[in-house]
N, CA, C and O atoms as a Tinker XYZ file with bonds, in Angstrom:
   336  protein
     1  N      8.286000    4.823000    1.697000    73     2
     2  CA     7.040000    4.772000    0.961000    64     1     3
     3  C      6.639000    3.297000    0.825000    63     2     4     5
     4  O      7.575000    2.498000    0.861000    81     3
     5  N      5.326000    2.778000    0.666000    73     3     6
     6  CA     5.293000    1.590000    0.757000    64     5     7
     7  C      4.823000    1.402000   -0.450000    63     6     8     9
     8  O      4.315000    2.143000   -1.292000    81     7
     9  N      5.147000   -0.023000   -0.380000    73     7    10
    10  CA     5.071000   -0.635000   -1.945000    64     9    11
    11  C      4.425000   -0.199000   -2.884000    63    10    12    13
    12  O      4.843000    0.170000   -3.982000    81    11
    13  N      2.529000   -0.246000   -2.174000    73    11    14
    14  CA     1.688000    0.608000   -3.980000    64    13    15
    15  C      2.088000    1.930000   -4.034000    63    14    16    17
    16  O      2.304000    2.476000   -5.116000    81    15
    17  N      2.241000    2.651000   -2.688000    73    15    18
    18  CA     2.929000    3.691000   -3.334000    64    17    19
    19  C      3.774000    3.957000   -4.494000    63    18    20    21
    20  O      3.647000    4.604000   -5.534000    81    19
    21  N      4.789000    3.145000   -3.893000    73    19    22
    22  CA     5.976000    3.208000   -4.745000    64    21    23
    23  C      5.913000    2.872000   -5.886000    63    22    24    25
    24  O      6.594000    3.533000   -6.670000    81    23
    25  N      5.124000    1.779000   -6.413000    73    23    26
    26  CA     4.914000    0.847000   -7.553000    64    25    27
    27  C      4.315000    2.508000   -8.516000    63    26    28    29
    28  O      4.890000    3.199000   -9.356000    81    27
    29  N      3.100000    2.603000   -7.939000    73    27    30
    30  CA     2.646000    3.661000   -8.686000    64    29    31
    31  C      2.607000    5.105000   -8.910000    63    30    32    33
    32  O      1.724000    5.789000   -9.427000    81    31
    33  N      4.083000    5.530000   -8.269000    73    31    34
    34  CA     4.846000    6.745000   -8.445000    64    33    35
    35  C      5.655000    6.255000   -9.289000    63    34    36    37
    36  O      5.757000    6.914000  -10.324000    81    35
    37  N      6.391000    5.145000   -9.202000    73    35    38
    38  CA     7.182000    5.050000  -10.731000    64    37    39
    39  C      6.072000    5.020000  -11.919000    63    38    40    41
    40  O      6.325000    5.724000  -12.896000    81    39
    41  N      5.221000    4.491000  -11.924000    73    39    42
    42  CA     4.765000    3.988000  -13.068000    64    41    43
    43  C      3.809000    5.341000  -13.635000    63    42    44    45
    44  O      3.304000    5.421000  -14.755000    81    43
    45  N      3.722000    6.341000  -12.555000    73    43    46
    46  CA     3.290000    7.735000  -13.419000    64    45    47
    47  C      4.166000    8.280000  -13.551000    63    46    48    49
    48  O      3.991000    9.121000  -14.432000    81    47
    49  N      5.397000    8.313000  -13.035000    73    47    50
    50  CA     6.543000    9.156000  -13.351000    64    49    51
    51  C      7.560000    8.894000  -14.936000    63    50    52    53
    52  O      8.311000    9.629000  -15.578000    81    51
    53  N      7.192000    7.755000  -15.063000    73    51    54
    54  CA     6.931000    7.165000  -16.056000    64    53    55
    55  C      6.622000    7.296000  -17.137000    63    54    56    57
    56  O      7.250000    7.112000  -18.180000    81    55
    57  N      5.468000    7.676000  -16.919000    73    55    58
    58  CA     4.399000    8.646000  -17.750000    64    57    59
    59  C      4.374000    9.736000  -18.212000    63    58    60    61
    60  O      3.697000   10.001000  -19.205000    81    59
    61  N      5.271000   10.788000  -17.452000    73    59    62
    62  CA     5.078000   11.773000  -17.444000    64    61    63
    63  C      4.940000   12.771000  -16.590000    63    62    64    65
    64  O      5.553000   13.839000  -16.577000    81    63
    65  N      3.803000   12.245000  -15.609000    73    63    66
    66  CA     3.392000   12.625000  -14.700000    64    65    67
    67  C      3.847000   13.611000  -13.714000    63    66    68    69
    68  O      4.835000   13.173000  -13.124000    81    67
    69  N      3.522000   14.702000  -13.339000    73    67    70
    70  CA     4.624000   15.599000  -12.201000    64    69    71
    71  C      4.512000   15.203000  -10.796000    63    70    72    73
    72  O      4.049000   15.979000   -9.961000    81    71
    73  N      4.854000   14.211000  -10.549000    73    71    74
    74  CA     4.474000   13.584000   -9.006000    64    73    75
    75  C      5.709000   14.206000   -8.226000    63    74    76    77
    76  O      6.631000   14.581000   -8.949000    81    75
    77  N      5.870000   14.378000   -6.799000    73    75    78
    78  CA     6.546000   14.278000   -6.254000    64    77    79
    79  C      6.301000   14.267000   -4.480000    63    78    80    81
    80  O      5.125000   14.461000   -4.172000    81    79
    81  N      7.222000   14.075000   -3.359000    73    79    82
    82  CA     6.870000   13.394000   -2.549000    64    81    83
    83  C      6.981000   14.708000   -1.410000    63    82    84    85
    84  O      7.592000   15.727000   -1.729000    81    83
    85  N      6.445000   14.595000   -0.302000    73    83    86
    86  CA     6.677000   16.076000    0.316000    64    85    87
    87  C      6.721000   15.023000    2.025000    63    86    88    89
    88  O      6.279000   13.910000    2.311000    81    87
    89  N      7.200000   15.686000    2.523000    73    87    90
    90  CA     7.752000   15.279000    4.163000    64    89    91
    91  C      6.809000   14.788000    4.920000    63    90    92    93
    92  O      6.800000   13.789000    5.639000    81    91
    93  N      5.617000   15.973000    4.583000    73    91    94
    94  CA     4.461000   15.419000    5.237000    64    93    95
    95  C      3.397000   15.122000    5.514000    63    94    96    97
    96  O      2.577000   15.495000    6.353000    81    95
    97  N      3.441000   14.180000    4.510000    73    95    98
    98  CA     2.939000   13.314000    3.810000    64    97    99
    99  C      3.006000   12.183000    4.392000    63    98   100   101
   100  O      2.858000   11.538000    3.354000    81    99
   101  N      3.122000   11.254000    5.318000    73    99   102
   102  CA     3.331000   10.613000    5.948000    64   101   103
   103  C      3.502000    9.275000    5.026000    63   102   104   105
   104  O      2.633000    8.413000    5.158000    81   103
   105  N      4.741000    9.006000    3.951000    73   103   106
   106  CA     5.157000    8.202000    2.779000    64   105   107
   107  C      4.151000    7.968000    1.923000    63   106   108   109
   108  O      3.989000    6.882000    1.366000    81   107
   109  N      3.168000    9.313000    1.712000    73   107   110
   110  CA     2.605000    9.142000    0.614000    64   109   111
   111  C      2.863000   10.341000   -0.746000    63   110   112   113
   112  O      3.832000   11.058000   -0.496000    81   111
   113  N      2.362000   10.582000   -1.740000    73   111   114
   114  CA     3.204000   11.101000   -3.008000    64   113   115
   115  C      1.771000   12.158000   -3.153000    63   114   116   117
   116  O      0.621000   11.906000   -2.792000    81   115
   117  N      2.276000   13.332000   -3.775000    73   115   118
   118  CA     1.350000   13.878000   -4.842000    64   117   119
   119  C      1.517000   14.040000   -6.112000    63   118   120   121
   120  O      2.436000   13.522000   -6.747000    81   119
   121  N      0.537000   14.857000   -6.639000    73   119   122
   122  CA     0.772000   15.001000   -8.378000    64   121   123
   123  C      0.478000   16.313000   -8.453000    63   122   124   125
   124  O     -0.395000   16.713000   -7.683000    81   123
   125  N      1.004000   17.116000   -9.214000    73   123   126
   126  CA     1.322000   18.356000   -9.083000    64   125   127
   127  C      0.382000   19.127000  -10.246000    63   126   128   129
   128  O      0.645000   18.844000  -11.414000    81   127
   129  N     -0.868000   20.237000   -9.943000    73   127   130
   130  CA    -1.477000   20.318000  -11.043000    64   129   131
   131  C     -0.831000   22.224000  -11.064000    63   130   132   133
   132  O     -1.510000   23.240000  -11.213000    81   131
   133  N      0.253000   22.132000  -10.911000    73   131   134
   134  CA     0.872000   23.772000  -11.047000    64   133   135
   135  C      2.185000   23.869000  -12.282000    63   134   136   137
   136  O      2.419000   24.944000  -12.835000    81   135
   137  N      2.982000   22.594000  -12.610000    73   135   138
   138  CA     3.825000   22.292000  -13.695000    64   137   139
   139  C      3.529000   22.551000  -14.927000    63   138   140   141
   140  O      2.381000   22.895000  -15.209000    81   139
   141  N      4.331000   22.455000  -15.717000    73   139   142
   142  CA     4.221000   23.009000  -17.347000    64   141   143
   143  C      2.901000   22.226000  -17.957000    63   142   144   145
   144  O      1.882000   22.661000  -18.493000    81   143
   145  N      3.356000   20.861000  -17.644000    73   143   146
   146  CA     2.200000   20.164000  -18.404000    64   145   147
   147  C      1.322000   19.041000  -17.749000    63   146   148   149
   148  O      0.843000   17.998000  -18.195000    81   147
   149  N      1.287000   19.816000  -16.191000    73   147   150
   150  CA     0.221000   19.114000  -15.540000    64   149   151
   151  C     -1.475000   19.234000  -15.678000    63   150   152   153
   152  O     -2.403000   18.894000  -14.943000    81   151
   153  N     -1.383000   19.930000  -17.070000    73   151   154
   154  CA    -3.041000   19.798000  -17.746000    64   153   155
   155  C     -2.981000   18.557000  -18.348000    63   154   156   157
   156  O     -4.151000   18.184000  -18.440000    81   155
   157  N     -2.130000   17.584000  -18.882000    73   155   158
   158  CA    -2.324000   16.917000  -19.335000    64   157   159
   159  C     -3.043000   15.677000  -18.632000    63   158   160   161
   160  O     -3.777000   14.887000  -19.226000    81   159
   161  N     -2.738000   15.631000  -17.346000    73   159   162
   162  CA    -2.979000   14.647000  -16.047000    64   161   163
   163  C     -4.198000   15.136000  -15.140000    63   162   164   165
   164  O     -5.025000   14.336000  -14.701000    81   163
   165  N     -4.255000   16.646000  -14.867000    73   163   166
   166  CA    -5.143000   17.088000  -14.180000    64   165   167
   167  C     -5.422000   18.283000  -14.217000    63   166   168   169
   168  O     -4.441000   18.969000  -14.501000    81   167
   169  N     -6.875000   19.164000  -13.957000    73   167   170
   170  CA    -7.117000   20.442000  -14.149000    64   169   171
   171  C     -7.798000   20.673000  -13.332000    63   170   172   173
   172  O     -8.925000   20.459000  -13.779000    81   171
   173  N     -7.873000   21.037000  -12.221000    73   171   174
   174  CA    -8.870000   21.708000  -11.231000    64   173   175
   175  C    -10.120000   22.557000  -11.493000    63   174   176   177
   176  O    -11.036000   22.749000  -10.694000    81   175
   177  N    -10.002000   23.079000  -12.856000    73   175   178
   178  CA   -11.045000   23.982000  -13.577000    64   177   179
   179  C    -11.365000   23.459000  -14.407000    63   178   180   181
   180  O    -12.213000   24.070000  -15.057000    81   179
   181  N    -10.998000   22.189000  -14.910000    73   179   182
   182  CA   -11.712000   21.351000  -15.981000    64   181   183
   183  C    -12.431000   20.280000  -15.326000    63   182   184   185
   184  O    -12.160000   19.092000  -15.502000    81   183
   185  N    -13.259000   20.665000  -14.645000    73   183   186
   186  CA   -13.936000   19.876000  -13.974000    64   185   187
   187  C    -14.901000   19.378000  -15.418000    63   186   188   189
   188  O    -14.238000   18.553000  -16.046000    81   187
   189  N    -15.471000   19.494000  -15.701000    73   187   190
   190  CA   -16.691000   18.725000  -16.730000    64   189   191
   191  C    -15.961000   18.200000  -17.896000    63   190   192   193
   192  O    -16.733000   17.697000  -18.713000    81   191
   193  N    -14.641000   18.152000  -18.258000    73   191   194
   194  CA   -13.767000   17.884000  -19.112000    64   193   195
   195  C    -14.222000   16.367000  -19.726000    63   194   196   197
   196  O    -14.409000   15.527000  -18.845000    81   195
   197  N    -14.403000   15.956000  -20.977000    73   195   198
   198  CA   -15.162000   15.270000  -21.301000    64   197   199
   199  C    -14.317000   13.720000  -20.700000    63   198   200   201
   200  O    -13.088000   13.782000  -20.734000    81   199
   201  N    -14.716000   12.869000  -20.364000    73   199   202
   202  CA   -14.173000   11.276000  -19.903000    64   201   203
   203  C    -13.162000   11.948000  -18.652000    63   202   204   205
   204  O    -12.355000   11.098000  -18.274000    81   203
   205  N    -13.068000   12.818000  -18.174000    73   203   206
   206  CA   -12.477000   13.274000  -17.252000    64   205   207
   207  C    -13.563000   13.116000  -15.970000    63   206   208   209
   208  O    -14.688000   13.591000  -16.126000    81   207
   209  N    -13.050000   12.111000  -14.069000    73   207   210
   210  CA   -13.586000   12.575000  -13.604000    64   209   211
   211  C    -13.317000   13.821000  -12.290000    63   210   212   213
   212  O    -12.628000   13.491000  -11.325000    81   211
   213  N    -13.717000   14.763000  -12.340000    73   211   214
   214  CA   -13.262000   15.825000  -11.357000    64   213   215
   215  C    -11.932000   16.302000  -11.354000    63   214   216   217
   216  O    -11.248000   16.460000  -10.343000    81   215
   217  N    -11.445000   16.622000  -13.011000    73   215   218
   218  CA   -10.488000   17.124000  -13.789000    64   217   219
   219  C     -9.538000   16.128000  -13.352000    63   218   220   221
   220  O     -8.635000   16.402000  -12.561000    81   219
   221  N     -9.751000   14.758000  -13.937000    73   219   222
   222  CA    -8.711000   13.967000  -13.289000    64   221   223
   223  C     -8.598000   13.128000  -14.743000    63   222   224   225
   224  O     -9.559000   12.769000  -15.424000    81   223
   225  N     -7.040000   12.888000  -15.068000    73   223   226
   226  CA    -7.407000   12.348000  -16.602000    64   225   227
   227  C     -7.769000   10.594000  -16.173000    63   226   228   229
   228  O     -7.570000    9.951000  -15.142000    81   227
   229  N     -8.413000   10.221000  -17.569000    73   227   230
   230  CA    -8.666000    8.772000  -16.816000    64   229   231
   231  C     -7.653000    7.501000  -16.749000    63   230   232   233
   232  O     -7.805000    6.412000  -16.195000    81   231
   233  N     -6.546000    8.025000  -17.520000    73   231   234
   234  CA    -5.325000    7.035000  -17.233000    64   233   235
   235  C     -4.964000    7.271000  -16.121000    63   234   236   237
   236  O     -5.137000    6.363000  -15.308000    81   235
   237  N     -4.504000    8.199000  -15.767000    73   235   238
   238  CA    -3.957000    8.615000  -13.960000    64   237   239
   239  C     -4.514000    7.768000  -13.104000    63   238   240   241
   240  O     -3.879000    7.111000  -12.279000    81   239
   241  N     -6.253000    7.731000  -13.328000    73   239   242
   242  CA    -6.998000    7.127000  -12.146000    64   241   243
   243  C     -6.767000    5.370000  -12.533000    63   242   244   245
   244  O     -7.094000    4.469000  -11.761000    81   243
   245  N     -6.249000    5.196000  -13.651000    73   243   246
   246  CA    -5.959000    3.691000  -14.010000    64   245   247
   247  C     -5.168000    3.429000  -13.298000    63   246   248   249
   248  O     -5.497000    2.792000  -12.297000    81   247
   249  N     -3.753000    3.810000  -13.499000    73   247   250
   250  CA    -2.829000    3.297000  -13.268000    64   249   251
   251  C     -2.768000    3.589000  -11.085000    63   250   252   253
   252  O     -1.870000    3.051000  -10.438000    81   251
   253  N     -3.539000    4.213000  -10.594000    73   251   254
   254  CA    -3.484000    4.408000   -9.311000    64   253   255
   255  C     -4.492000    3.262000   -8.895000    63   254   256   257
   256  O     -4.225000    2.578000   -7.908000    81   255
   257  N     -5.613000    3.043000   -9.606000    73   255   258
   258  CA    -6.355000    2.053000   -9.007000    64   257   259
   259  C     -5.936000    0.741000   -9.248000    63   258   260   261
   260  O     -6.217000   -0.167000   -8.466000    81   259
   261  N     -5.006000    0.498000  -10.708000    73   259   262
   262  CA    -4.119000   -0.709000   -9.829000    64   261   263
   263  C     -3.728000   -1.403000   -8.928000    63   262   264   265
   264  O     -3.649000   -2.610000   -8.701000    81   263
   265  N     -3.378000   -0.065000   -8.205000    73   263   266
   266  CA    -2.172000   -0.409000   -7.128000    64   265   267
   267  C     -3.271000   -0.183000   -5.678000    63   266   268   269
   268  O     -2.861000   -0.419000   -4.542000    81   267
   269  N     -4.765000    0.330000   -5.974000    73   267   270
   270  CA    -5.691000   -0.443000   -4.960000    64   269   271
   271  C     -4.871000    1.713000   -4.231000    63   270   272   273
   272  O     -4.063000    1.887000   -3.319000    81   271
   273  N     -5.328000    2.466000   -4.832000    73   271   274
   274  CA    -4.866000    3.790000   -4.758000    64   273   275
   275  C     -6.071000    4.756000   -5.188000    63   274   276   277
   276  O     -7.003000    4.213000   -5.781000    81   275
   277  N     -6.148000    6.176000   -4.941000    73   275   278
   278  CA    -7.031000    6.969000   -5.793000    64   277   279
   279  C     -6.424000    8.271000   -5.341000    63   278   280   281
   280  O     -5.447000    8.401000   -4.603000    81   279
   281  N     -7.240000    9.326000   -5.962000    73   279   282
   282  CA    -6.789000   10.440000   -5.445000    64   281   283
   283  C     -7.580000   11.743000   -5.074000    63   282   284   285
   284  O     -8.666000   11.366000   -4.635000    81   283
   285  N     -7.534000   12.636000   -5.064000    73   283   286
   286  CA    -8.572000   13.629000   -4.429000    64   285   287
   287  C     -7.951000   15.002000   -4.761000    63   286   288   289
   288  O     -6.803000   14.848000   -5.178000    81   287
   289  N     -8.353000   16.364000   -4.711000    73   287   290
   290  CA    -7.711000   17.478000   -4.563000    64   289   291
   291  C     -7.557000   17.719000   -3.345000    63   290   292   293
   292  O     -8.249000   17.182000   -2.480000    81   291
   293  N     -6.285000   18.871000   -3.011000    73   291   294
   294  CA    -5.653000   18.935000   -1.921000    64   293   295
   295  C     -6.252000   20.518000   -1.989000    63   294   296   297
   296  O     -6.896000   21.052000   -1.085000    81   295
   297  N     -6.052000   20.852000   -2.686000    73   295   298
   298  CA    -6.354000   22.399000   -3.791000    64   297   299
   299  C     -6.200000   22.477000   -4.696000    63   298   300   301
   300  O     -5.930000   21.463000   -5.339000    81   299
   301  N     -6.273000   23.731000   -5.317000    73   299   302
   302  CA    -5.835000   23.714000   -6.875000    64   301   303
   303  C     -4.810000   23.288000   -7.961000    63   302   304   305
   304  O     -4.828000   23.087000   -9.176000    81   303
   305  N     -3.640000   23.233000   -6.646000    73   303   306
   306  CA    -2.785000   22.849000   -7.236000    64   305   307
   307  C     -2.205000   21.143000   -6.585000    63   306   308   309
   308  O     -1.043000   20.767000   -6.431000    81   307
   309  N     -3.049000   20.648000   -6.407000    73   307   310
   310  CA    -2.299000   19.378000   -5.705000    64   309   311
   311  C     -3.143000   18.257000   -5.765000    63   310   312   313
   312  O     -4.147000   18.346000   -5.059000    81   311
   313  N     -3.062000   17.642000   -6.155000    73   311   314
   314  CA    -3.945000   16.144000   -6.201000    64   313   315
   315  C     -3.205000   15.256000   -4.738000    63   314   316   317
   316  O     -1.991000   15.109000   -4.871000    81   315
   317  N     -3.618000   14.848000   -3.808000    73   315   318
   318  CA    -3.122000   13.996000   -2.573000    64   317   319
   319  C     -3.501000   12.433000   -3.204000    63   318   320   321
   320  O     -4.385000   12.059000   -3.974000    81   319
   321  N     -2.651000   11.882000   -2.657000    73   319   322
   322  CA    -3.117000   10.066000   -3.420000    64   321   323
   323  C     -2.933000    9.476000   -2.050000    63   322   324   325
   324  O     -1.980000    9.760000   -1.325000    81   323
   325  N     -4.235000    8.345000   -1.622000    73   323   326
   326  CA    -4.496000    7.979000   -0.944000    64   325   327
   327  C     -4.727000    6.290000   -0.974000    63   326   328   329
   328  O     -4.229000    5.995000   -2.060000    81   327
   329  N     -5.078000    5.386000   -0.534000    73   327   330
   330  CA    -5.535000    4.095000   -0.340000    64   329   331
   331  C     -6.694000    4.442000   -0.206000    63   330   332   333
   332  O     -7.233000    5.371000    0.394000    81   331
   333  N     -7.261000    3.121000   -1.186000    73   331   334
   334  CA    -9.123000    2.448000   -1.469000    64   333   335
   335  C     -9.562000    2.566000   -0.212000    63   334   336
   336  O    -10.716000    2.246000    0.071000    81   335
């Protein structure tokens, strides 16, 4: 995984966050919106969720745009994190 990756999978895992890394993925991470308390981070159906954008909480998108990162839905249950 390369560095912002890495930097900013610890630093949501950290958090809380339900990230984890899948094969192929080509060393990049997701965030998991199917876990106990992955409403807290993201909701696929809370799209209009207030300071939320596109059920995405707005610390998540902090701490990913740090690291020069963002993220997207994969589906319902998967947020994919990508490079700016």
């Amino acid at each position: 995984m390369k560095r912002d990756y890495r930097n900013a999978y610890n630093a949501l895992k950290k958090l809380g966050v339900p990230v984890y890394v899948r094969d192929d993925m080509d060393g990049r991470f997701q965030i998991s919106g199917e876990e106990p308390d992955s409403y807290l981070w993201c909701n696929y159906y809370a799209y209009n969720r207030e300071g939320w954008d596109f059920g995405v909480n707005p610390e998540l998108d902090a701490v990913l745009k740090k690291y020069g990162l963002f993220s997207e839905w994969i589906n319902a249950g998967e947020l994919g994190v990508y490079q700016l």
